[in-house]
N, C-alpha and C positions, 0 to 999 in steps of 0.2 A: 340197633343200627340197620337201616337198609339202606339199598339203593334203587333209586329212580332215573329214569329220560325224561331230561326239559327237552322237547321236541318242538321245535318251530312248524310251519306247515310245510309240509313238501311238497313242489310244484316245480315246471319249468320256470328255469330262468328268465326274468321280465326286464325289459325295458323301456324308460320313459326319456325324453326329451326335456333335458333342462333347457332354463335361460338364457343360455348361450348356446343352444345345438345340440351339448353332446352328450350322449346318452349315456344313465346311469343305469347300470346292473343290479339286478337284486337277485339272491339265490336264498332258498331255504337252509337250513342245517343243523345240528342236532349234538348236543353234547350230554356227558355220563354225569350225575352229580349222585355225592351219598347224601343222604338223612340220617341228620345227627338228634335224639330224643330224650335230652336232660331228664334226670328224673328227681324228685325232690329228693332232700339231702344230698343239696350239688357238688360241697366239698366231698363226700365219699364217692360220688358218682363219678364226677374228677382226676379222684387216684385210681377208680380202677381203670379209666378211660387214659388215663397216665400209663399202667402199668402195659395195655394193648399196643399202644404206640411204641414203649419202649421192646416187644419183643417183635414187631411186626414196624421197626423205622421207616417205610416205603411205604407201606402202605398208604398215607394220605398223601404222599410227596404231589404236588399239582395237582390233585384231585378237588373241583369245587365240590360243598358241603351246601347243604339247607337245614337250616336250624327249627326243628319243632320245637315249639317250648310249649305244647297244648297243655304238658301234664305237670306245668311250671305256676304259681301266682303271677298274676298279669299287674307287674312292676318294672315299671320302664326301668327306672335305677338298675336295676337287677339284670334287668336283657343287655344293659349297653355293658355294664361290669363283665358279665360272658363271653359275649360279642369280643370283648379288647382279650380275655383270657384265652380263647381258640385263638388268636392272634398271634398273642405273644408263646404259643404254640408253635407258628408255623400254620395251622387251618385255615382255610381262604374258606369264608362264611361269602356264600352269595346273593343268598336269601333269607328272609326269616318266615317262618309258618306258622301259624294260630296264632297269632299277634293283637294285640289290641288294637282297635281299625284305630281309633286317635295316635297311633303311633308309627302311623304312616308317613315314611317320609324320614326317618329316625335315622340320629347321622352318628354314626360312633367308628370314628377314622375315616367316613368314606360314606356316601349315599348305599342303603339296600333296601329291596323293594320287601316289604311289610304284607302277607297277608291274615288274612282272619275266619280262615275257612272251621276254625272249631269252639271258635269265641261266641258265636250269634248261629238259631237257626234260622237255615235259607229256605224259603217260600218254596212250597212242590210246584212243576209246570205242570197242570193240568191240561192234557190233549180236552182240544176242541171235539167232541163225538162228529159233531159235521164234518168236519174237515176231513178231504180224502189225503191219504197220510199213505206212500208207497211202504210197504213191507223190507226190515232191515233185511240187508245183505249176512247171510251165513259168514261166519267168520272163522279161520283158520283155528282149529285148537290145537296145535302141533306144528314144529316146525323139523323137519330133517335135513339137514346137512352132510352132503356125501363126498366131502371132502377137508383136511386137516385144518385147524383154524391156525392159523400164523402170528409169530410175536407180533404185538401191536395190532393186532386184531380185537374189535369187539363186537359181540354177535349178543344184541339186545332182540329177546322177545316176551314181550310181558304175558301174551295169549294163552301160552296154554307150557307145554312139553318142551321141550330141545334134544334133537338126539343127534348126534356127528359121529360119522361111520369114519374114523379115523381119529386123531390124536390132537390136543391141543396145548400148543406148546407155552414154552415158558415166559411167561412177560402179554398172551392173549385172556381175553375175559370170556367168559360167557355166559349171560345172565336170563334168567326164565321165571315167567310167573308163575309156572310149573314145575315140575322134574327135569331133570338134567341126567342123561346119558351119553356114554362117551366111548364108542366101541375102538379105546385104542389109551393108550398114555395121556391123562391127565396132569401137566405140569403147569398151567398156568392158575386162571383163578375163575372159582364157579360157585355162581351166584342162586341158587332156587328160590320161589317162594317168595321173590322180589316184591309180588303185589299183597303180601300178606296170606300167605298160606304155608301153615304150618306141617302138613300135611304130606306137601313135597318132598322129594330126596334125590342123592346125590347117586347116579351108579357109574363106575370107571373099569377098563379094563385092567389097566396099570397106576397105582396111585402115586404120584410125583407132584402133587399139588402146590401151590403157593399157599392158596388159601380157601376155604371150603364153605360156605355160608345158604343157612337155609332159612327165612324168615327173620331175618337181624341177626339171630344169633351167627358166630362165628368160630374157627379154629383156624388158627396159622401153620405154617408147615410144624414150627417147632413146637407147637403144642399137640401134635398128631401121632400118636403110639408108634414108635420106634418100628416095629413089627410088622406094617400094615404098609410102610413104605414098597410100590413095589408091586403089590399084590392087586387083586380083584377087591374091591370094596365099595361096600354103602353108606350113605351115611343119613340118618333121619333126623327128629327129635323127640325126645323125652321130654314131655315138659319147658322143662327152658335149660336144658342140657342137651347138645348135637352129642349121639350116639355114632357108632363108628365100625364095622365089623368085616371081617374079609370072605369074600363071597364064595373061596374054593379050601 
């Protein structure tokens, strides 16, 4: 399981002139969805996805889902049967991913948009050599934050690092394509590794975490060693096990 930003474009707020005079607003905006990635043998995949929710209840509460089924047979029958069973869950499916393109448009309770990003491969663009082509702008690998992140806060940065020189509290998120550092109380919930890097880890002053995730994998507060509560800790991964250790 990861999580992604559907990010719309950001721009000033525009407006045009309807048919009767009055003008319509349009603003950009930006919401959190997880990635949810079936894996064959669905009914076992299932209960342990069962067993997650039942210690960690909150955790999907409102939260949309995009459903990869890349690593599924591409059976319509099968997606919509899914589809109804994160349902009868409580999971708000809002997307589907690597989808059969003919099943675009696919209605099981409700219109969702269908893509097919791992079903077919997409054509390279090859730059024209003629063409004069400005030089990409350097881009941030790090982001610092010098101040506490606040419940109901979330601080999305896929680029690179995240460090917050202060504490982040309970019921905020903060998510990084990179490492995550946290020079203060860790009580909400931090996300590394978001874009697919294994590699990342988690560093806090004080561990009070909700929830601790590094490349899909994850650990809930109650599955996090009694001990470590509290303390200075890191946390990486082994494999496809998050390790866990206290730094003093």
């Amino acid at each position: 399981m990861s999580e992604c930003a559907i990010t719309s474009r950001h721009a000033p707020a525009q407006t045009t002139a309807g048919s009767s005079g009055r003008r319509v607003r349009f603003r950009g905006r930006s919401l959190m969805a997880l990635v949810l990635a079936p894996e064959p043998r669905v009914a076992d995949w299932l209960a342990e996805f069962d067993a997650h929710v039942q210690r960690s209840p909150a955790f999907f509460a409102d939260r949309p889902v995009i459903l990869d089924v890349s690593a599924l047979p591409a059976r319509q029958g099968d997606l919509v049967a899914l589809i109804e069973g994160f349902r009868a869950r409580g999971i708000r499916i809002v997307a589907v991913e690597s989808a059969d393109p003919a099943w675009l448009g696919i209605e099981a309770g409700g219109m969702l948009p269908v893509t097919s990003a791992s079903r077919a491969a997409r054509p390279l663009d090859v730059p024209d050599p003629a063409s004069s082509v400005a030089p990409p702008q350097p881009q941030a690998t790090a982001l610092l934050l010098d101040e506490p992140v606040r419940s109901g806060q979330s601080v999305v940065f896929p680029g690179g690092d995240v460090t917050i020189v202060g504490s982040v509290a309970s019921g905020a998120e903060v998510v990084a394509g990179g490492s995550i550092h946290v020079y203060g109380a860790l009580r909400g919930r931090a996300i590394a590794g978001s874009m697919g890097n294994p590699c990342a880890r988690i560093f806090c002053r004080r561990l009070e975490a909700e929830l601790l995730a590094i490349d899909g994998l994850y650990k809930t507060a109650d599955t996090m060693e009694p001990d470590l509560r509290g303390r200075a800790v890191q946390a990486w991964l082994d494999g496809e096990a998050m390790m866990m250790a206290a730094l003093d």
